[in-house]
N, C-alpha and C positions, 0 to 999 in steps of 0.2 A: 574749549579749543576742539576743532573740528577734526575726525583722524585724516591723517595726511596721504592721498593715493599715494598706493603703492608702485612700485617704477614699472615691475609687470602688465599691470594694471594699464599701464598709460603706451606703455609701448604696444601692448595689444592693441590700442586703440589706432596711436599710429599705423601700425601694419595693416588695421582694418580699412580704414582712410585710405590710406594708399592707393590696395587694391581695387576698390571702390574706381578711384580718380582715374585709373590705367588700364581697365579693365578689358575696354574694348581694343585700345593700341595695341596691348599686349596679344590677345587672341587673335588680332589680323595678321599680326605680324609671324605670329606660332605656325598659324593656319599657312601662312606661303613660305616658312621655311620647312614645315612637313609634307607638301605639296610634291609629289616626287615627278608630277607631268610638265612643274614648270623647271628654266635653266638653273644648272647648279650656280652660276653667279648671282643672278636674282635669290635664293634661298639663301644663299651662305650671306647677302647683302641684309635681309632679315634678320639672319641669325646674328651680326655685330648688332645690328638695332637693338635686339634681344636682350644683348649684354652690358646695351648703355642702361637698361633700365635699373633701378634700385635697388637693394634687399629688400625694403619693403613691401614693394609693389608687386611679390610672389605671394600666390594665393596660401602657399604652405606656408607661410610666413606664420598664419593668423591659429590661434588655438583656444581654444575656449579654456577658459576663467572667470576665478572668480571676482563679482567685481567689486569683493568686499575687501575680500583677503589676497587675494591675487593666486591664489592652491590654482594648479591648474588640471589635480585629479579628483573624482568626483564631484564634479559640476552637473549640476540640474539644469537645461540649457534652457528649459521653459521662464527658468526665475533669473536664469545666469547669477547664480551664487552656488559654493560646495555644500556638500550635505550636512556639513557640522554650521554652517552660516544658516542655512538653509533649518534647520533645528530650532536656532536661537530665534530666528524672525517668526518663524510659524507660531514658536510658544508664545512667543511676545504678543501674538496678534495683529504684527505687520507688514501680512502676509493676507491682502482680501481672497476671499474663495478658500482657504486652507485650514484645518483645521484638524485636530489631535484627533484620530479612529476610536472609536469606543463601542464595543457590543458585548 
């Protein structure tokens, strides 16, 4: 039986997706409600648009994890796994390019 994502794990994803899908709505709309040369009805018109959007679709939303265990401290972001996951796959050998230092 296969382990089962963890909820972390999957909601990062979500958040990531999100942001991804809104990226550009969101930053034009940022962009003319911090705009201080245009009308303050036009900005403040932005700024509800601002607020229909999501929780997800905030770029602070997203945090790196891991995508074994879901630990969200010590993450290696090149392999995206923690350093204790990150340990277990390197010894195991599957981890191409990685390998135990010896001199």
């Amino acid at each position: 039986m296969p382990p089962r994502p963890n909820v972390r794990v999957l909601r990062d994803i979500k958040a990531r997706k999100g942001v991804v899908d809104n990226e550009i709505s969101r930053r034009a709309y940022l962009y003319v409600a911090r705009n201080q040369t245009l009308p303050a009805q036009v900005r403040y018109q932005a700024q509800l648009q601002l607020n229909t959007f999501g929780r997800y679709t905030r770029p602070t939303t997203v945090k790196n994890r891991c995508t074994v265990s879901g630990r969200g401290r010590g993450v290696i972001s090149e392999f995206g796994l923690c350093r204790y996951q990150f340990r277990l796959k390197a010894l195991a050998g599957e981890l191409p390019g990685v390998q135990k230092a010896s001199w």
